[in-house]
C-alpha positions in Angstrom: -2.7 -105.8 42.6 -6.0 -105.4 42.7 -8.1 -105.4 46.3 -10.1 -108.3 47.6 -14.0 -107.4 47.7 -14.4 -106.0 51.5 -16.5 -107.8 54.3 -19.3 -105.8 56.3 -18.3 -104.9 59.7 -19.5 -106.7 62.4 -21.4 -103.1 63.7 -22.5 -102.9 60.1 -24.9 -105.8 60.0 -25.7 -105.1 63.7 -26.6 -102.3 62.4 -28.9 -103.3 59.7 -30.4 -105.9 61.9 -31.8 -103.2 64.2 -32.5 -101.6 61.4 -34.8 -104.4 59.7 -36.5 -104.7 63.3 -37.2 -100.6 63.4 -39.3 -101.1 59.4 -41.2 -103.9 60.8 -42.1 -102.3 64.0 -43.2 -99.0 61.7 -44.8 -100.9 58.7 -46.8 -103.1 61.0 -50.4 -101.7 62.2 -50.3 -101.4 66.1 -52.0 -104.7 67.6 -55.3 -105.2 69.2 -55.5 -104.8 72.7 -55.4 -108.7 74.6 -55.6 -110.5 77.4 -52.4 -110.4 79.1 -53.2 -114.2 80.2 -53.8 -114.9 76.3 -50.0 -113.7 74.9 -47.5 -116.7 74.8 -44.5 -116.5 73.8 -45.2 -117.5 70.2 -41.9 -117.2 67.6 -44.3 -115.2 65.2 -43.5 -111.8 63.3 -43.6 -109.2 66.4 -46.5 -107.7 66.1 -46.8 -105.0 69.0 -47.0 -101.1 69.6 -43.4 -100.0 69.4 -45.1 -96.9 71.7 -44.2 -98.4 75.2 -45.0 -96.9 78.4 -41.7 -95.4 80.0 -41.3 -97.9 83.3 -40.4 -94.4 85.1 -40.4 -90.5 85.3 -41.6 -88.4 84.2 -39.3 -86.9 83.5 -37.4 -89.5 81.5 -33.4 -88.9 81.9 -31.6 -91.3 80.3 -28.1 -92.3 81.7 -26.5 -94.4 79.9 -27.9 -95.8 76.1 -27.9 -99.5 74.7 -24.3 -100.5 73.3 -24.7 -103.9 71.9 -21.5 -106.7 72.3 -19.6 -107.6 69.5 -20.2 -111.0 70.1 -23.3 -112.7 72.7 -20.5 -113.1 75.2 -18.5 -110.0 74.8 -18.7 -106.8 76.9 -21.9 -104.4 76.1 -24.5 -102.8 77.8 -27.4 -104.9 76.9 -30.3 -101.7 78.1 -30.5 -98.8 79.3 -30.0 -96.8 82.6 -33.1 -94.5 83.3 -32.6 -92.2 86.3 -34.8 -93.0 89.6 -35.3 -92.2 93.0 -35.0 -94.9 95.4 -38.3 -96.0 96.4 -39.8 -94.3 93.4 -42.4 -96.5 91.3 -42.1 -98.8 88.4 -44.2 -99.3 86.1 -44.9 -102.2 83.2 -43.6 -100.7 80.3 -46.7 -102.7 78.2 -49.1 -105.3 78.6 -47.5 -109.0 80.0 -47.2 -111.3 82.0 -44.8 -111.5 85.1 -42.0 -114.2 84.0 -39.9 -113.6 86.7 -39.8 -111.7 90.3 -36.4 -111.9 92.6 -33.4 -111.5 93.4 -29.9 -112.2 90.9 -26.4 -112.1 91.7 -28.0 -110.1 94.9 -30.3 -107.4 93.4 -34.3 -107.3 93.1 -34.9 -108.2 89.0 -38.4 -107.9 87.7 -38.8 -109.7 84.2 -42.5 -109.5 81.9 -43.3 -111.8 78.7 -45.3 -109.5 76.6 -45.4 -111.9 73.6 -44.0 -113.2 70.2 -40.8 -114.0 72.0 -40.3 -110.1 73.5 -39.6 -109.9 77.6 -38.8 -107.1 79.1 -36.2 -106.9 82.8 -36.0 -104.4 85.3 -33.6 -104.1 87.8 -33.3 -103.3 90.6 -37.1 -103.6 91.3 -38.9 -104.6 94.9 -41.7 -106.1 92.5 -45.2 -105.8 94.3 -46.0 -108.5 91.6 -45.1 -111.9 91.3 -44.6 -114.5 88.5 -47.4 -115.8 86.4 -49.6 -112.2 87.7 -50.9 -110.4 84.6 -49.8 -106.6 84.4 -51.1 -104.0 81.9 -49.5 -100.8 80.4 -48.6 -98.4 83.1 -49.1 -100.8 86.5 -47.1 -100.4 88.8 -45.3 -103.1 89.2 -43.1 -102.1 92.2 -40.2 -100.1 93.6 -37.3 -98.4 92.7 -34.4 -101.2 94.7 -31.1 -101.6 95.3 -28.4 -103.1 94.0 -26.5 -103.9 90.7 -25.0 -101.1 89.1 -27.2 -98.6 89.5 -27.9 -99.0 93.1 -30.9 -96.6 93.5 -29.6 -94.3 91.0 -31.3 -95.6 88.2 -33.2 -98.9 86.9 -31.8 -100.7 83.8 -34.1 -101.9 81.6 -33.8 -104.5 78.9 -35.3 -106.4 76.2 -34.8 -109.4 74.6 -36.8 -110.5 70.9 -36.5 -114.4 71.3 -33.4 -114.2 73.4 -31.3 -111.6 71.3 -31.2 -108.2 73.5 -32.1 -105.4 71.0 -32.0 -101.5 72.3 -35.4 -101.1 74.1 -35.4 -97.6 72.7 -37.2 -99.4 69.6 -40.5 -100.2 71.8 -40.1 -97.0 73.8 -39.9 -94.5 70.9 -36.8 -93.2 71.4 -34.7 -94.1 67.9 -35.1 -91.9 65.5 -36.3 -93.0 61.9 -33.0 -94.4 60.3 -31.8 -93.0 57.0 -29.3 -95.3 54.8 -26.2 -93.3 53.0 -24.4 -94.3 50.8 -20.6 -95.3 51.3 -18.0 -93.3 49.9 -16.9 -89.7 49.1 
């Protein structure tokens, strides 16, 4: 009997997703520099410098990498844990505009709209910043806090492209050029 044509996995289109976000962040030519007060949160093509500022170090350790959900609501880890010192400074990974400074669920969260939909969140951050201040590339934005998971240990950072988290290792430099196999022996 013959076999009904297979489905992609779920990981598969992920996959090819990030994928199609990695070309358009190499094919398109690195931004002019702005006005932090002049980015809004337009839903145009992004159109930044994938080369983003690490938000600490050096040296950069990572601890624990993006694993995206199976599904919006299902478990994941929606960033990634970079080592830190308590007390340690923070920095804006790139050029923005403070969305959000305070506390949730009980630990210090420091979020920055950067444009064409992207915002970046760091926790746990004592932000020396508040909401609406403009930040450039390599501010510092604050303090290594307490709280969360990482509790001093580390800061988490994420991003979110018009409200879909995507690894921030594709703004940071830290995936590698992918290479498509083909399936099969």
């Amino acid at each position: 009997m013959p076999r009904a044509p297979r489905r992609p996995a779920r990981h598969t289109l992920v996959l090819a997703a990030v994928l199609a976000i990695h070309l358009t962040f190499t094919a398109a030519e690195p931004s002019a520099a702005r006005d932090p007060a002049e980015i809004s949160p337009s839903p145009s093509p992004i159109d930044v410098d994938p080369a983003w500022a690490w938000p600490v170090g050096p040296p950069v350790r990572l601890l624990a990498p993006f694993r995206a959900p199976a599904t919006p609501y299902s478990a994941g880890h929606r960033g990634i844990d970079l080592a830190a010192a308590p007390g340690g400074m923070v920095r804006a990974p790139a050029d923005g505009v403070v969305s959000f400074a305070g506390p949730v669920a009980g630990r210090p969260v420091l979020s920055i709209a950067h444009g064409n939909g992207i915002v970046s969140s760091i926790e746990p951050v004592a932000a020396s910043v508040a909401a609406d201040d403009a930040v450039r590339e390599g501010e510092v934005v604050g303090v290594v806090g307490v709280g969360g998971h990482c509790d001093g240990a580390c800061v988490h950072v994420g991003v979110r492209v018009h409200g879909e988290y995507v690894s921030p290792l594709l703004f940071l430099g830290g995936v590698p050029r992918a290479v498509l196999l083909p399936l099969g022996g």
